[in-house]
C-alpha positions in Angstrom: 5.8 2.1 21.0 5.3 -1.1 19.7 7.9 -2.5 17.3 7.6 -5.0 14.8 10.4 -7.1 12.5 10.5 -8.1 9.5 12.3 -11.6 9.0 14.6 -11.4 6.0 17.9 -12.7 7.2 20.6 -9.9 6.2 17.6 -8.0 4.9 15.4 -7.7 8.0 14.2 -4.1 9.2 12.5 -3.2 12.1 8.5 -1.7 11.9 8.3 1.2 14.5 4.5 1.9 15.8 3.4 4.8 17.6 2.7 8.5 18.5 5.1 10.9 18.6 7.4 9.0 16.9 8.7 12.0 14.6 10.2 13.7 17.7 11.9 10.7 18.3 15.1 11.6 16.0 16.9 8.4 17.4 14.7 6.2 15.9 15.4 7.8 12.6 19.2 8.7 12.6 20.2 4.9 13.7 19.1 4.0 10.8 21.2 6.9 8.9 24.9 5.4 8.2 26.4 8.4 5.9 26.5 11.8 6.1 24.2 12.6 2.7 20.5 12.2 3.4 17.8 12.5 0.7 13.7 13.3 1.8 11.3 13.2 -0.7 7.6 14.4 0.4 4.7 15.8 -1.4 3.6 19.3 -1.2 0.6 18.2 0.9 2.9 16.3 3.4 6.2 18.9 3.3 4.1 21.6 5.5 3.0 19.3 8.1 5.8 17.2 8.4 9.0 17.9 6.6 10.4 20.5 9.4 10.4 17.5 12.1 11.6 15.0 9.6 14.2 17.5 8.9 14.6 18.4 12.7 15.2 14.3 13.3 17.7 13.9 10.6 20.1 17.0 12.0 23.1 18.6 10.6 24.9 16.8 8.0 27.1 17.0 5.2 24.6 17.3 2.9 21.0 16.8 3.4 18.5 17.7 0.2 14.7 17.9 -0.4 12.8 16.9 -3.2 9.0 18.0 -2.8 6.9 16.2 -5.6 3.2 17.3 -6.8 0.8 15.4 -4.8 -1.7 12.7 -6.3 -1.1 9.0 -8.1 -1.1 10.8 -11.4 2.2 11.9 -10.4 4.0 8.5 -9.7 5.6 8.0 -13.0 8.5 8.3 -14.9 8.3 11.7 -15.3 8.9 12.5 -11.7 11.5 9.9 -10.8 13.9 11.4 -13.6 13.3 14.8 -11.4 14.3 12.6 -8.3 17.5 11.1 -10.5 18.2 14.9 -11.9 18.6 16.5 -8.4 20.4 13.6 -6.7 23.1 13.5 -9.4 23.0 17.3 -9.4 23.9 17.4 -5.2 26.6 14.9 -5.7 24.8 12.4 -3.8 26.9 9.4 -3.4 26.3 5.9 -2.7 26.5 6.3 1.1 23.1 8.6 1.2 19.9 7.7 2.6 17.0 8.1 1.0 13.3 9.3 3.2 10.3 9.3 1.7 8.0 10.7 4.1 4.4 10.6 2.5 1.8 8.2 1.2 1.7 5.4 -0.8 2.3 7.7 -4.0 6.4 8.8 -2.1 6.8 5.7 -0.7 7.1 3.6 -4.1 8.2 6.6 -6.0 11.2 6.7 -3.4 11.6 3.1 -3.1 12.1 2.7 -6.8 14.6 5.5 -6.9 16.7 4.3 -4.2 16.4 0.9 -5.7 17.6 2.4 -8.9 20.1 5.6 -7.6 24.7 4.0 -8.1 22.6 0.3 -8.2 20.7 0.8 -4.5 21.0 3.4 -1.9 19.6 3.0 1.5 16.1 4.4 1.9 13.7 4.5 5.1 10.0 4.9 5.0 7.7 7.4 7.1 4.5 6.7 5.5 2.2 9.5 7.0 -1.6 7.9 5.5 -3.0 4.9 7.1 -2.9 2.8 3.4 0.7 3.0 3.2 1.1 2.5 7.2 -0.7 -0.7 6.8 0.1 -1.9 3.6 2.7 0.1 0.8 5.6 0.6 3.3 6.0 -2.4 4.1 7.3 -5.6 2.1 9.5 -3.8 -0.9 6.9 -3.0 -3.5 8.5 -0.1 -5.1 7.1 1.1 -8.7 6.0 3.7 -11.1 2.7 3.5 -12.8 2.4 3.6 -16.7 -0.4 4.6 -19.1 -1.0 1.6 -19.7 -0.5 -0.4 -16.2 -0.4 0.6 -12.5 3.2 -0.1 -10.7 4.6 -2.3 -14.2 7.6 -0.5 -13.9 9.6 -1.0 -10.9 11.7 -3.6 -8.0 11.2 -5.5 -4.9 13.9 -3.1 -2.5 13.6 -3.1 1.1 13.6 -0.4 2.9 16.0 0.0 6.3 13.2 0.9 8.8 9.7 1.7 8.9 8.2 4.3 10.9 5.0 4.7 11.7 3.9 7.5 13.5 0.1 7.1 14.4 -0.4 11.3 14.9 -0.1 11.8 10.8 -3.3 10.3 11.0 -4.7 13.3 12.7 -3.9 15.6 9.6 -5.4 13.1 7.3 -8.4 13.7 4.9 -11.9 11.3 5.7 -11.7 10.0 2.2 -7.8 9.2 2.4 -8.5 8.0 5.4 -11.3 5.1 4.3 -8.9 4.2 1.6 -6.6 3.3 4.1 -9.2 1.3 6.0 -9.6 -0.5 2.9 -6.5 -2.3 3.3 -7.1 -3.0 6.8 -10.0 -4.8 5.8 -8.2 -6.8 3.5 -5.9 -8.1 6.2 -8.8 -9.6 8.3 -10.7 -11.5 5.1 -7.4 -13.1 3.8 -5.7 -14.6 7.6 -7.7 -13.4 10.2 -11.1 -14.1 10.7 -11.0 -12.6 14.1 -9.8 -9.4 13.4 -12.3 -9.3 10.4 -15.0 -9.1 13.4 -13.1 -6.9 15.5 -13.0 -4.3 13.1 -16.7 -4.4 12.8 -17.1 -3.5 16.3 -14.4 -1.3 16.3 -15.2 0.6 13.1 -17.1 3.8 15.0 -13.9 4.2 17.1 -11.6 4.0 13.9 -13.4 6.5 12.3 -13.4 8.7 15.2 -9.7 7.8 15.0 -9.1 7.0 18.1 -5.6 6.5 19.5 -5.7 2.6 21.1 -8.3 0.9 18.2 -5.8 2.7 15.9 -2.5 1.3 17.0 -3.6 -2.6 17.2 -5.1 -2.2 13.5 -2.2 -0.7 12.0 -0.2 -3.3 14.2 -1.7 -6.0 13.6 -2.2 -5.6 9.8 1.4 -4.9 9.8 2.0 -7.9 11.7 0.4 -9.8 9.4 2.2 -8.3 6.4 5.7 -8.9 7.7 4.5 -12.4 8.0 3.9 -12.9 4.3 6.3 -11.0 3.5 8.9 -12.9 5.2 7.3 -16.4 3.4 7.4 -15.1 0.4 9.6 -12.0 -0.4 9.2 -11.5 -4.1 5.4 -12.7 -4.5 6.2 -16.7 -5.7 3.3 -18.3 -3.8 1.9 -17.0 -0.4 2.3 -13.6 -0.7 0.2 -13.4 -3.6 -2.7 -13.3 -1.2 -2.1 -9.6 0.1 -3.8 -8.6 -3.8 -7.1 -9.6 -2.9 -9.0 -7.8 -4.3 -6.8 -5.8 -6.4 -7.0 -7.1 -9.8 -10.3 -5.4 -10.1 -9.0 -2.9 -8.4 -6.0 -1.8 -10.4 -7.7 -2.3 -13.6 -10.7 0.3 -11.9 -7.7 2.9 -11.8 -6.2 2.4 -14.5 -9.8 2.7 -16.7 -10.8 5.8 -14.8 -7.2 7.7 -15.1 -4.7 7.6 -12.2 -6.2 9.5 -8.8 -10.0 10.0 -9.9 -10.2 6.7 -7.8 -8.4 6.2 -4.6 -6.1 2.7 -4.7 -8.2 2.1 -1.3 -11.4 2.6 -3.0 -11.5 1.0 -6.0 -9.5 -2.1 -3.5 -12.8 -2.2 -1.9 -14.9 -2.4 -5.0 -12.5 -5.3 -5.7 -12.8 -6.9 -2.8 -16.4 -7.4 -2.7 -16.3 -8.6 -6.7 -13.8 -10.8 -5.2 -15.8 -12.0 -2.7 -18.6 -12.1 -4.9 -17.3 -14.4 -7.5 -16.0 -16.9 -4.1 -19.6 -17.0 -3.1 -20.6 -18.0 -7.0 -18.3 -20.8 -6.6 -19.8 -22.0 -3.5 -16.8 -21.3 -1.2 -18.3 -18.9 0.9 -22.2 -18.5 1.9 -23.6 -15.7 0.4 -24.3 -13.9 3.6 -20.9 -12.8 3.6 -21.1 -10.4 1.0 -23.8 -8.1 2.4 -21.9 -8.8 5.2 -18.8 -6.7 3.9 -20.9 -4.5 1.9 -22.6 -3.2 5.3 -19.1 -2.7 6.5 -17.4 -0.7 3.6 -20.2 1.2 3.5 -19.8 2.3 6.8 -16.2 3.1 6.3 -17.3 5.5 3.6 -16.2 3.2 0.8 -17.6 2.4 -2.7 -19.2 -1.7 -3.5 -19.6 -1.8 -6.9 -17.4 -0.2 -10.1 -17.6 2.4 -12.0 -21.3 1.9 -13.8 -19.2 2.7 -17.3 -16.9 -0.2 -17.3 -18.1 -3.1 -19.1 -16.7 -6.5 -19.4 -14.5 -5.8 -22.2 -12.9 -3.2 -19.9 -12.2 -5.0 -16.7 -11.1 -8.0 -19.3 -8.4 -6.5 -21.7 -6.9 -4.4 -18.4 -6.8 -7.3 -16.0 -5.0 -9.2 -18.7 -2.0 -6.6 -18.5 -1.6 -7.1 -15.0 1.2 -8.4 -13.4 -0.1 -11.0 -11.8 -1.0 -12.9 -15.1 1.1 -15.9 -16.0 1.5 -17.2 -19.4 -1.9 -16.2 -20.4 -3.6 -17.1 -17.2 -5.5 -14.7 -15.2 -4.8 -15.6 -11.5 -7.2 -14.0 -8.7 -7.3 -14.1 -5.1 -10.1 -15.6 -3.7 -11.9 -16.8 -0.8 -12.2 -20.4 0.3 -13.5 -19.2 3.9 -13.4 -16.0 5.6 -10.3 -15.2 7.1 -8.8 -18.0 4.4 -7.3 -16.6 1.0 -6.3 -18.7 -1.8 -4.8 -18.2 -5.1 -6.4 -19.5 -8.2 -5.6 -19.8 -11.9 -8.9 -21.3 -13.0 -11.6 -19.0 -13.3 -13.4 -18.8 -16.9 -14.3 -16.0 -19.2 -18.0 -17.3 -18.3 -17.6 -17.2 -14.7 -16.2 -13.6 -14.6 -18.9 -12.5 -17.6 -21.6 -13.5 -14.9 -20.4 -11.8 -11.7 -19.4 -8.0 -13.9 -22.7 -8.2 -15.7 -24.6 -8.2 -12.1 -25.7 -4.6 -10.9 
């Protein structure tokens, strides 16, 4: 097991990395300091997963499950007020502990609950798909999604611990699965160039999942992660370089209705627009970009958008996001591979020419 920390002073929690680590009950109830306990799941997850979570946890006073529908069309406001009516319904109190044992989807969904539930309740995360392993567990990002914007409704909330248990990956679907290495991707453009090539030789053994390639991406990526994170906590500077990519991206989902793309895909699609529009302003060579094409292709990953958005699309939803400032769009970019920078300057020209390309 490898264990990882994440540096916020009073706030800091521990990252746990490794197989097995469900059986370890342990590493779970430490982090339990009241008798009332909470796990939300998703009826994909609760079959697989929920009686060792449940196992872990033990006998207490009071111990509830909440098993929410499945899919990102389902992280909204409709299913946290379920979340709020059963908690208040148990007599949960401010001592409980809230698990979300799941994907990305349970782990803000929970977050933002827990953020919310008496003011803040502890919560732990067991993320269970290799996108919220590497990237949605970890940092505080908790939200709900709106019609009219992904996550514009929710907190930064830490969570106690995170624990990753590598065998949920066994369980988990190709296509989830690429999405995931989406994010892993991400990690190696934006502050490690190294790792960006490593995962091109590795890539056949991730996607055989295998056990060792599979632990030092998900450890590493999380390494980096808690590294930004603990730089920039609530997203004032540094940490704005962990959305590469998805400004595109979240506009993608939000245009083609919550779920019909994966976050991880239409992240990829974003990335390489990203990259894309670095090239067009000569920061990278262009070689790079069939470069990463080649390799999200491999990972079973789309390069390009939807064919129906148009300009106007990608323009009137990337202005909602929450990343724009006064009026200006700000976009992660490249300056060099393995070397992400934040900029506030890109034209309605510049972005016209790289979303008309095909």
């Amino acid at each position: 097991m490898q264990t990882l920390q994440v540096a916020l002073g009073e706030r800091s929690y521990p990252i746990y990395i490794g197989q097995g680590l469900l059986s370890e009950g342990s590493l779970l109830t430490r982090h339990i300091a009241g008798a009332q306990v909470v796990v939300i799941t998703n009826d994909t997850v609760a079959p697989l997963y929920l009686d060792k979570v449940l196992a872990a946890v033990g006998e207490r006073q009071l111990v509830t499950q909440i098993i929410l529908p499945d899919g990102e069309e389902h992280k909204n406001l409709d299913q946290f007020a379920k979340i709020m009516d059963c908690v208040l319904r148990e007599g949960h109190n401010r001592s409980t502990t809230f698990i979300a044992l799941g994907g990305g989807v349970v782990g803000d969904i929970t977050g933002f609950a827990a953020a919310c539930y008496q003011r803040g309740v502890e919560f732990i995360q067991i993320p269970t798909t290799l996108l919220a392993q590497v990237d949605s567990s970890v940092g505080g990002k908790t939200a709900v999604n709106h019609a009219l914007g992904k996550n514009m409704i929710g907190a930064f909330y830490q969570p106690a611990a995170v624990l990753i248990d590598i065998d949920t990956l066994q369980t988990l679907p190709d296509r989830e699965f690429a999405a995931g290495l989406a994010e892993v991707i991400k990690y190696g453009l934006i502050s490690d160039e190294p790792f960006y090539h490593w995962l091109q030789d590795a890539l056949p053994q991730l996607l055989a999942r295998e056990e060792a390639p599979l632990a030092e991406a998900i450890e590493r990526s999380c390494a980096t992660k808690a590294r930004v994170v603990a730089a920039d906590e609530r997203e004032g500077g540094l940490r704005a370089i962990l959305n590469l990519g998805h400004t595109f991206g979240h506009a993608i989902e939000t245009h083609q209705g919550y779920g019909k793309w994966l976050h991880g895909e239409a992240v990829a699609a974003g990335m390489l627009l990203a990259l894309r529009l670095s090239v067009q302003r000569g920061a990278v060579d262009g070689a790079a970009v069939q470069q990463l094409a080649d390799l999200l292709q491999q990972a079973g990953l789309p390069v390009s958008p939807p064919p129906e958005m148009s300009f106007d699309d990608f323009m009137a939803l990337m202005k909602r996001d929450k990343k724009v400032i006064d009026g200006r769009l700000r976009l992660v970019l490249l300056e060099a591979l393995g070397r992400a920078q934040v900029v506030e300057d890109v034209s309605e020209q510049e972005l016209r020419e790289l979303l008309s390309k095909p």
